[in-house]
PDB file of the backbone (N, CA, C, O) and the ligand in Angstrom, with CONECT records:
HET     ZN  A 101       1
ATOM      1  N   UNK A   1       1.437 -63.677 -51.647  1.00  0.00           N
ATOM      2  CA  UNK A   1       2.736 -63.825 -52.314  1.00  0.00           C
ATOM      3  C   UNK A   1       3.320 -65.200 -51.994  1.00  0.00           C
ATOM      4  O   UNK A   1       3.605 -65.612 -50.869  1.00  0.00           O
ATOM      5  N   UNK A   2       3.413 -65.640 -52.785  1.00  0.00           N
ATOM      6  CA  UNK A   2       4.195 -67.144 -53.066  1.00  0.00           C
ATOM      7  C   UNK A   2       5.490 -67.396 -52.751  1.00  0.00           C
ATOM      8  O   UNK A   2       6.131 -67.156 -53.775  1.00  0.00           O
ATOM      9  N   UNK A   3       6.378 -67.826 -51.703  1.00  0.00           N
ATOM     10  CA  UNK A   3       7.532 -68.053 -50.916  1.00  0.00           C
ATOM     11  C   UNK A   3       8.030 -68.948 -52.308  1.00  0.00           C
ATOM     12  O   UNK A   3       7.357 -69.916 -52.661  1.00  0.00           O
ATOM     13  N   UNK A   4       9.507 -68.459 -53.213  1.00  0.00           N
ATOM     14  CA  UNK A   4      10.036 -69.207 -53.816  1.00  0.00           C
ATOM     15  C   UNK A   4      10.778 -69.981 -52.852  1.00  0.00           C
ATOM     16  O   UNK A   4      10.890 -69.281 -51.845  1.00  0.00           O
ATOM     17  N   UNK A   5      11.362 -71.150 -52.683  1.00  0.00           N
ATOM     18  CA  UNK A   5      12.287 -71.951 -52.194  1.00  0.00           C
ATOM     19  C   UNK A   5      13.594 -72.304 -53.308  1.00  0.00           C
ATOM     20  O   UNK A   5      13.693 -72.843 -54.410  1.00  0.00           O
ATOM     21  N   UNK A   6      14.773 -71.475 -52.028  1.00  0.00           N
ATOM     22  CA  UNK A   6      15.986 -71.382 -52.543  1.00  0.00           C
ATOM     23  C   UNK A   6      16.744 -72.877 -52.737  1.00  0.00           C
ATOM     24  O   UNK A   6      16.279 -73.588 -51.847  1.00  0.00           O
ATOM     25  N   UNK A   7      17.262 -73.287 -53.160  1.00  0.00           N
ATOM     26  CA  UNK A   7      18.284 -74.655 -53.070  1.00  0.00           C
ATOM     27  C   UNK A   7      19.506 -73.817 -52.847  1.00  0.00           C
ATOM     28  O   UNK A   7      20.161 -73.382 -53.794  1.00  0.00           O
ATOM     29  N   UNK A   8      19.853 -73.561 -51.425  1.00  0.00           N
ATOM     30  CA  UNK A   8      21.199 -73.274 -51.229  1.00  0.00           C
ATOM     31  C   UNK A   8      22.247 -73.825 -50.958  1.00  0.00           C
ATOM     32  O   UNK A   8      22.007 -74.890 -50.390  1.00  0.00           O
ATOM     33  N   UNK A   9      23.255 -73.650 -51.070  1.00  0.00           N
ATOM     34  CA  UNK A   9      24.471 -74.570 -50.571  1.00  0.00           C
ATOM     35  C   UNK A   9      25.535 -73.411 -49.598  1.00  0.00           C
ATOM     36  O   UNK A   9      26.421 -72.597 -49.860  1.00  0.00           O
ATOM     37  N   UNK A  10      24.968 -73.815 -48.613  1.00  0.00           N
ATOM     38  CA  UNK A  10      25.944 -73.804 -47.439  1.00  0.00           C
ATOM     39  C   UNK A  10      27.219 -73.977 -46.875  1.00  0.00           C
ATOM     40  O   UNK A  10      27.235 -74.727 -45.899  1.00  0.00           O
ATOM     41  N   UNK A  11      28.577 -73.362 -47.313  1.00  0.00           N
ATOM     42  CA  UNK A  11      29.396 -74.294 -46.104  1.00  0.00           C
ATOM     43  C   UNK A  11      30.102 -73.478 -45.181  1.00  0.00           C
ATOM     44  O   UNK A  11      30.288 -72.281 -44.960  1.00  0.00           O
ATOM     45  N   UNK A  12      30.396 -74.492 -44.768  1.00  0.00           N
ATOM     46  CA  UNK A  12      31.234 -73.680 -43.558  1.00  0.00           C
ATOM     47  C   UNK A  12      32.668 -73.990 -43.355  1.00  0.00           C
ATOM     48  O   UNK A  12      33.445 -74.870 -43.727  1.00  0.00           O
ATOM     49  N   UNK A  13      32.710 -73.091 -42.733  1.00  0.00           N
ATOM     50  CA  UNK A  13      34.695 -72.815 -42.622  1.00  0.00           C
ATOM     51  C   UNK A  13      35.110 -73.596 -41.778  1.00  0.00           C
ATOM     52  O   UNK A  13      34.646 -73.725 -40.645  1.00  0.00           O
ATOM     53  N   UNK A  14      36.219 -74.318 -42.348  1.00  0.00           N
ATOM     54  CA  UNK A  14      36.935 -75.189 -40.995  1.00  0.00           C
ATOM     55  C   UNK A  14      38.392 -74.654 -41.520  1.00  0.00           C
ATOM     56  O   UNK A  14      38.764 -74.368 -42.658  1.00  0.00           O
ATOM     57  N   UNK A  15      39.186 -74.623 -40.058  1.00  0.00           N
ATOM     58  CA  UNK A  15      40.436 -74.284 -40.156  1.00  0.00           C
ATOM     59  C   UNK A  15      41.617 -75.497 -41.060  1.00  0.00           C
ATOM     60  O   UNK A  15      41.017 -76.526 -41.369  1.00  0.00           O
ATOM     61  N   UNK A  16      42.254 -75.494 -41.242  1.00  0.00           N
ATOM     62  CA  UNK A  16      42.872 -76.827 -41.391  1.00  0.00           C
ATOM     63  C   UNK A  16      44.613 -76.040 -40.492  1.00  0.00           C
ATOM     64  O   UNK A  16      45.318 -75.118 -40.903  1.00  0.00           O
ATOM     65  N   UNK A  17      44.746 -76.764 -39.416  1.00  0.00           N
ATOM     66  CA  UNK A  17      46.151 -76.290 -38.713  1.00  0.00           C
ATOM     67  C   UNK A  17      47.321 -77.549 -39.261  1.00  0.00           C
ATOM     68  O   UNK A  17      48.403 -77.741 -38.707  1.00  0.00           O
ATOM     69  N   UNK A  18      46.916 -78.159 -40.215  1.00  0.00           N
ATOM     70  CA  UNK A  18      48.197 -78.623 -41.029  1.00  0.00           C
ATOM     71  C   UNK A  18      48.673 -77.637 -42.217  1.00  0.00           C
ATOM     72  O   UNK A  18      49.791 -77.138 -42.343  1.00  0.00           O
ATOM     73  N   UNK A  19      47.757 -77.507 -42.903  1.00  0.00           N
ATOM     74  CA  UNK A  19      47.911 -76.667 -44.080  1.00  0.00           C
ATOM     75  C   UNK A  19      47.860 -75.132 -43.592  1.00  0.00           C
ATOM     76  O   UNK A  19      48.484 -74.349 -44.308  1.00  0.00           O
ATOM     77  N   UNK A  20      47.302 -74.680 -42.642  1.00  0.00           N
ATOM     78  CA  UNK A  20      47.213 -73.323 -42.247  1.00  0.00           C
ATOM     79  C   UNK A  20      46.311 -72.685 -43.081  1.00  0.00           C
ATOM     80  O   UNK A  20      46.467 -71.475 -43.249  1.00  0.00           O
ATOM     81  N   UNK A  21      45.570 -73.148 -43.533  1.00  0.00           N
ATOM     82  CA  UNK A  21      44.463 -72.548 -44.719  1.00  0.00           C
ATOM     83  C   UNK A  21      43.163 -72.704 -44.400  1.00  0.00           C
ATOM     84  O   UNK A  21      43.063 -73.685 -43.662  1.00  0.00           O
ATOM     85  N   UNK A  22      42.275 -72.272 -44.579  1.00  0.00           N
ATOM     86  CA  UNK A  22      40.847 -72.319 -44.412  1.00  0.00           C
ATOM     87  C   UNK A  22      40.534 -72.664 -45.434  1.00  0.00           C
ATOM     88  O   UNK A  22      41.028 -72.269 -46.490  1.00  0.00           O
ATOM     89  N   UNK A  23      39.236 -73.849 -45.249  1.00  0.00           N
ATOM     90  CA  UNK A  23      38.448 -74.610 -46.075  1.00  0.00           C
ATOM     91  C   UNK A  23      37.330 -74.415 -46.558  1.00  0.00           C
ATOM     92  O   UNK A  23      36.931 -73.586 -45.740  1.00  0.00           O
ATOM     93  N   UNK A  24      36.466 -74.545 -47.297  1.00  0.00           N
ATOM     94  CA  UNK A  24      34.899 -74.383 -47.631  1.00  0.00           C
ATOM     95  C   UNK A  24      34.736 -74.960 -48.436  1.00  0.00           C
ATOM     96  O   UNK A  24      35.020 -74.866 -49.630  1.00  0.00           O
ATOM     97  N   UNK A  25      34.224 -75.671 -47.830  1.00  0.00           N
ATOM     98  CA  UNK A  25      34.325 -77.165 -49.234  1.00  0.00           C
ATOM     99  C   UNK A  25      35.131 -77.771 -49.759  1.00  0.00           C
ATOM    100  O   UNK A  25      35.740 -78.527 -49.003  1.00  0.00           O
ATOM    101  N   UNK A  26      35.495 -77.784 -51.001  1.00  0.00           N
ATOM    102  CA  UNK A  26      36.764 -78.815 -51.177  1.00  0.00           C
ATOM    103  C   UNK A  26      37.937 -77.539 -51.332  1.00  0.00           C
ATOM    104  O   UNK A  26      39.158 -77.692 -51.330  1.00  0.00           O
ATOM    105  N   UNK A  27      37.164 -76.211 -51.468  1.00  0.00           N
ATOM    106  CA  UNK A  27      38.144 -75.022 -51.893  1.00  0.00           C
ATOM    107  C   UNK A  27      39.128 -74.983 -50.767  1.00  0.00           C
ATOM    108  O   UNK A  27      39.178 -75.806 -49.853  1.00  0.00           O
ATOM    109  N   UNK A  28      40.042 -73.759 -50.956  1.00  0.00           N
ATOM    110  CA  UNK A  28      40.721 -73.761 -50.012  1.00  0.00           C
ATOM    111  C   UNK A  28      41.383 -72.208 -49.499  1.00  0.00           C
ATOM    112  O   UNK A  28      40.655 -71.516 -50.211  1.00  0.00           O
ATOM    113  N   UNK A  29      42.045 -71.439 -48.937  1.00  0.00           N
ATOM    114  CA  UNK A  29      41.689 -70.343 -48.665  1.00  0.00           C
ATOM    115  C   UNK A  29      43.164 -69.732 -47.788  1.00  0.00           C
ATOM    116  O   UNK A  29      43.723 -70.495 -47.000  1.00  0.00           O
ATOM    117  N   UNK A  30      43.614 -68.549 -47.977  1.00  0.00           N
ATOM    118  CA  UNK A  30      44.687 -68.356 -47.227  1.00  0.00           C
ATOM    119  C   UNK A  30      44.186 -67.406 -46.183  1.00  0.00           C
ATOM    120  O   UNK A  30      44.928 -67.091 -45.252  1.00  0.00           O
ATOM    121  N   UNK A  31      42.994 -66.940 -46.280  1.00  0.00           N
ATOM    122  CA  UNK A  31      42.518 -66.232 -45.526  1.00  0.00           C
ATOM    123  C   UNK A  31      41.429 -66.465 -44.970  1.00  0.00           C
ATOM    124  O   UNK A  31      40.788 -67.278 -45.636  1.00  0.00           O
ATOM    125  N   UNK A  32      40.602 -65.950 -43.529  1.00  0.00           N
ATOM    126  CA  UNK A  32      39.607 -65.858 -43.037  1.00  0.00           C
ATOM    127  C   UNK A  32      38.507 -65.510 -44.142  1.00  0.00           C
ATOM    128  O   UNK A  32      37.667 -66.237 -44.672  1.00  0.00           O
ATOM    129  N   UNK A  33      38.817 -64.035 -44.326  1.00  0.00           N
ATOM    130  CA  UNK A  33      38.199 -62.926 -45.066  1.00  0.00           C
ATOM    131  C   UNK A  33      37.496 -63.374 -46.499  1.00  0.00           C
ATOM    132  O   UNK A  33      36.352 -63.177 -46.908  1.00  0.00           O
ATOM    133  N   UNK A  34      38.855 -64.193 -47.224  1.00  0.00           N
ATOM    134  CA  UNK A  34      38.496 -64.988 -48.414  1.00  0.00           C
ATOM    135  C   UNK A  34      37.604 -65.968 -48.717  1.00  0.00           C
ATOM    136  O   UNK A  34      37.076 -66.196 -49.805  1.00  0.00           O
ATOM    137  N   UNK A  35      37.457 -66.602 -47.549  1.00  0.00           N
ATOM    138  CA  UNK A  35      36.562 -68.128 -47.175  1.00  0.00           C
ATOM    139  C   UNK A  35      35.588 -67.404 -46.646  1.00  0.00           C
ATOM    140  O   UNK A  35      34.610 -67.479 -47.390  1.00  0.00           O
ATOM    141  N   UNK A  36      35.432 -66.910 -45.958  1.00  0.00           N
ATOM    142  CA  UNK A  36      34.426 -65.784 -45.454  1.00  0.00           C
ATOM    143  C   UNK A  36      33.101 -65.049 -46.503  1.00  0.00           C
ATOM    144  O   UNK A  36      31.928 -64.756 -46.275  1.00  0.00           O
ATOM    145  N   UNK A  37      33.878 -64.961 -47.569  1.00  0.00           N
ATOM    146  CA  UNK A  37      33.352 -64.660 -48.911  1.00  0.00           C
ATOM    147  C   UNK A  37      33.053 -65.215 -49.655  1.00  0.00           C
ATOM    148  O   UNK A  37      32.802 -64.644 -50.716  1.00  0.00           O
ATOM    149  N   UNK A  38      32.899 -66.644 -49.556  1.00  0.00           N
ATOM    150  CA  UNK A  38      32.861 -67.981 -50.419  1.00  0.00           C
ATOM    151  C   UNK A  38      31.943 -68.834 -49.443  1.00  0.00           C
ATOM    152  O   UNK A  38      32.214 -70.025 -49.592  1.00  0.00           O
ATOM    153  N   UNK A  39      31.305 -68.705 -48.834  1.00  0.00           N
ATOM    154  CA  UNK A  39      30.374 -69.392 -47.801  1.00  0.00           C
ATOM    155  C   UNK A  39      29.161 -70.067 -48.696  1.00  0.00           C
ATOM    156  O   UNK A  39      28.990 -71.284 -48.757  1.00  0.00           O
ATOM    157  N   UNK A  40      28.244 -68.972 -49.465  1.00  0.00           N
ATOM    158  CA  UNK A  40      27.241 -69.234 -49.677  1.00  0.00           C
ATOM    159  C   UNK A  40      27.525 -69.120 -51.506  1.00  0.00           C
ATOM    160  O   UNK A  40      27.708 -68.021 -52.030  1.00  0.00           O
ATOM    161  N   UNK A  41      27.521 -70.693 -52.484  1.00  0.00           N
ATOM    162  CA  UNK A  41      27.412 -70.975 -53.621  1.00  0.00           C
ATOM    163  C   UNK A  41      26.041 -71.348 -54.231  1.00  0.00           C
ATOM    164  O   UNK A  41      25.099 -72.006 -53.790  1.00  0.00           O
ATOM    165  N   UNK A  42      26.259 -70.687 -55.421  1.00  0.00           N
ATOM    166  CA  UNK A  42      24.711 -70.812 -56.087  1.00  0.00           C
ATOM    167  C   UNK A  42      24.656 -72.182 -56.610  1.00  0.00           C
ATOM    168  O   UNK A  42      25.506 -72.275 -57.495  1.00  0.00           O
ATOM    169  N   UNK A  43      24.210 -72.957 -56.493  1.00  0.00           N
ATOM    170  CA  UNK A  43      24.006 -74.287 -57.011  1.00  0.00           C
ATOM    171  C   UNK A  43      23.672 -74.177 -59.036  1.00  0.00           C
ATOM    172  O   UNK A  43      23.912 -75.131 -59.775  1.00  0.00           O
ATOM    173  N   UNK A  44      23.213 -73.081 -59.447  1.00  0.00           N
ATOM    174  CA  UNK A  44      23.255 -73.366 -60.902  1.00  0.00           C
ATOM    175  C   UNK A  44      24.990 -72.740 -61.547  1.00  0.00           C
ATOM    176  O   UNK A  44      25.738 -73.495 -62.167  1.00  0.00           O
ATOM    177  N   UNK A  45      25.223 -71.791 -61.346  1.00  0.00           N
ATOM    178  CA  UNK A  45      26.328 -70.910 -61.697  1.00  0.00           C
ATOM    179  C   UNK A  45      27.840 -71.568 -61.127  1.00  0.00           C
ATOM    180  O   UNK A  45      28.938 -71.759 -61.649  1.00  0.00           O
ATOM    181  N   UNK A  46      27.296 -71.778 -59.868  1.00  0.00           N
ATOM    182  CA  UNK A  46      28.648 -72.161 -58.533  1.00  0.00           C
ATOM    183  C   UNK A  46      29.157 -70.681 -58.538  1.00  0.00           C
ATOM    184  O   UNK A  46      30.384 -70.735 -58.457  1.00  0.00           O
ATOM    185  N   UNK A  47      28.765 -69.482 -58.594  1.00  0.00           N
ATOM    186  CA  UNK A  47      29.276 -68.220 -57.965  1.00  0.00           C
ATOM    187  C   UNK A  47      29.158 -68.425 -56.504  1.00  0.00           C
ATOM    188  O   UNK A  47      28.520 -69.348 -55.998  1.00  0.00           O
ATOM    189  N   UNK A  48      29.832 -67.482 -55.833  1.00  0.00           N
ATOM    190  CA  UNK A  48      30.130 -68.040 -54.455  1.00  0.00           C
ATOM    191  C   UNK A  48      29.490 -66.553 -53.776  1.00  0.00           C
ATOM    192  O   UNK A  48      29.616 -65.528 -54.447  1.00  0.00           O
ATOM    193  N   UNK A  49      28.935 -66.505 -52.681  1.00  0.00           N
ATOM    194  CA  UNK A  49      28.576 -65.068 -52.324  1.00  0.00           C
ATOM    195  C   UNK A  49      28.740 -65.220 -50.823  1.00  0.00           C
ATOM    196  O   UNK A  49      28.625 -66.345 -50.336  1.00  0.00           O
ATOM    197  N   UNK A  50      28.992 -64.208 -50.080  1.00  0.00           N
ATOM    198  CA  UNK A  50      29.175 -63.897 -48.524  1.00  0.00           C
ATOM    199  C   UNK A  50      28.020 -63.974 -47.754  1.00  0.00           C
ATOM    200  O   UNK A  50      28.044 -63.958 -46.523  1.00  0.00           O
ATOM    201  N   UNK A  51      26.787 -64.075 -48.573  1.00  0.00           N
ATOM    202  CA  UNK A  51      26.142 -63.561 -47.290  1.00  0.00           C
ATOM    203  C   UNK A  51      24.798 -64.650 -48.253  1.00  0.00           C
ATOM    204  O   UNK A  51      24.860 -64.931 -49.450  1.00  0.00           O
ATOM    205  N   UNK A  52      23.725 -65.061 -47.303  1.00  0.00           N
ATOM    206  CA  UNK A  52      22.658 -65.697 -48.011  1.00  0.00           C
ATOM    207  C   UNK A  52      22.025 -64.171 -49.042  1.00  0.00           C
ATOM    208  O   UNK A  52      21.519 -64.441 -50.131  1.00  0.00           O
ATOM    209  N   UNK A  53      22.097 -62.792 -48.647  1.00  0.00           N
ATOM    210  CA  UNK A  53      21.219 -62.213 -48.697  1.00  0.00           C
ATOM    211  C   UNK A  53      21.798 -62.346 -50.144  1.00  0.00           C
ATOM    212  O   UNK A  53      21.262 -63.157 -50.899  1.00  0.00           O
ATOM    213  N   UNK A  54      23.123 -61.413 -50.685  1.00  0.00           N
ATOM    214  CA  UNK A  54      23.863 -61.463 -51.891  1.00  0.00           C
ATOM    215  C   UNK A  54      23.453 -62.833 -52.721  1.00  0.00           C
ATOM    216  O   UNK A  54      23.351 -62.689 -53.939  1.00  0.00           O
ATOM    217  N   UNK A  55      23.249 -63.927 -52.268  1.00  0.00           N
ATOM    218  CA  UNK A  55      22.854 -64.971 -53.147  1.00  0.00           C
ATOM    219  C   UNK A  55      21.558 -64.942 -53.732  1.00  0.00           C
ATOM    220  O   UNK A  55      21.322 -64.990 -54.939  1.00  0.00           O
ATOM    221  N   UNK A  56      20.468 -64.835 -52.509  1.00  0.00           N
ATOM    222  CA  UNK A  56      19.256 -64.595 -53.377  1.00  0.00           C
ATOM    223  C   UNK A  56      19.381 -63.202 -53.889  1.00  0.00           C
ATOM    224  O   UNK A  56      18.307 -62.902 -54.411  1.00  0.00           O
ATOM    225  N   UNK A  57      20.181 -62.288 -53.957  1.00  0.00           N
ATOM    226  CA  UNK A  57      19.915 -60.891 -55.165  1.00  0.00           C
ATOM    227  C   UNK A  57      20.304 -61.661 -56.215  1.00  0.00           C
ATOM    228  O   UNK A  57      19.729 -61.794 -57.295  1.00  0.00           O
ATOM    229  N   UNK A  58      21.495 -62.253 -55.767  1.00  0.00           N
ATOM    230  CA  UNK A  58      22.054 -62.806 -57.270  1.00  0.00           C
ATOM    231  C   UNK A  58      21.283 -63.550 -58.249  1.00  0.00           C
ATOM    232  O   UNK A  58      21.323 -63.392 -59.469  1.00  0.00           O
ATOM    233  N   UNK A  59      20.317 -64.681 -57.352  1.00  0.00           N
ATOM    234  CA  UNK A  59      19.442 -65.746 -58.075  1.00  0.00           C
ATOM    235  C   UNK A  59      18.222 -64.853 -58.966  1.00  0.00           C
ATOM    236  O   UNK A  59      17.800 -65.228 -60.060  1.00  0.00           O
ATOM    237  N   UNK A  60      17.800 -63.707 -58.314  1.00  0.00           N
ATOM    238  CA  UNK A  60      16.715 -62.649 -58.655  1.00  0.00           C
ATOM    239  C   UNK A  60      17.249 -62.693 -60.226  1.00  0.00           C
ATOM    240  O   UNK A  60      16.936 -63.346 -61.222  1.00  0.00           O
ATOM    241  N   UNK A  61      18.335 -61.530 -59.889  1.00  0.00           N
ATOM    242  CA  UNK A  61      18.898 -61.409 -61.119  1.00  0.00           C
ATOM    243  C   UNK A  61      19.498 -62.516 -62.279  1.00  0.00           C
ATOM    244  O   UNK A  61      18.874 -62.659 -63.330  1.00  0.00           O
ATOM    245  N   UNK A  62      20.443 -63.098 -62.082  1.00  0.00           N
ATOM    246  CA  UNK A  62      20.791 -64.101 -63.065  1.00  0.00           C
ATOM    247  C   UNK A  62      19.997 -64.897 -63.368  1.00  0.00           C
ATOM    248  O   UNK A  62      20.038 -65.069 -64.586  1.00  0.00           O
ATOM    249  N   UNK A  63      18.950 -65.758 -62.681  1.00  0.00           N
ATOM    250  CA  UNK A  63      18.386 -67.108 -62.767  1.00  0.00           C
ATOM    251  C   UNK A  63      16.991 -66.471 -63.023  1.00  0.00           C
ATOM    252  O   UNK A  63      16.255 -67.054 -63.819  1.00  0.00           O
ATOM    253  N   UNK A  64      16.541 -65.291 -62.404  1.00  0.00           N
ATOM    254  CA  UNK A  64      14.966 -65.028 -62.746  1.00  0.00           C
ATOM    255  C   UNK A  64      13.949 -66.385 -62.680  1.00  0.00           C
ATOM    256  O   UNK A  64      13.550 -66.930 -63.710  1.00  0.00           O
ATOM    257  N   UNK A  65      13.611 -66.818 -61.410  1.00  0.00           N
ATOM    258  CA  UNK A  65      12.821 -67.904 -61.580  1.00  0.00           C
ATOM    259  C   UNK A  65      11.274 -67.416 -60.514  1.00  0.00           C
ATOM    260  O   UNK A  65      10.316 -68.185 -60.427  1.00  0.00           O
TER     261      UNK A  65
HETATM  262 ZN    ZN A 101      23.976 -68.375 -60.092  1.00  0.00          ZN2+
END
């Protein structure tokens, strides 16, 4: 079985204690929980998913490659 290779995009949460908001990328977030959920973006769609695993179901399904 042939290992597809994902192009994922990664980010990670930084606090911002000026704004009081959490970051992920250029987004921005009033919550932990919210940014938390926005970690891992599909590079064709830009849907945003929580977890790597939810991304590759997602790529399965939508992108079929
Ligand atoms: Zn997608």
């Amino acid at each position: 079985m042939s290992v597809i290779k994902y192009k994922v995009n990664h980010n990670p949460i930084t606090y911002n204690h000026r704004t009081r908001m959490y970051e992920v990328g250029r987004r921005v977030f009033q919550s932990y929980q919210d940014a938390k959920a926005s970690q891992w973006q599909c590079d064709k769609c830009k849907n945003a998913f929580a977890s790597f695993k939810e991304l590759r179901v997602h790529k399965n399904k939508a992108h079929a490659y």
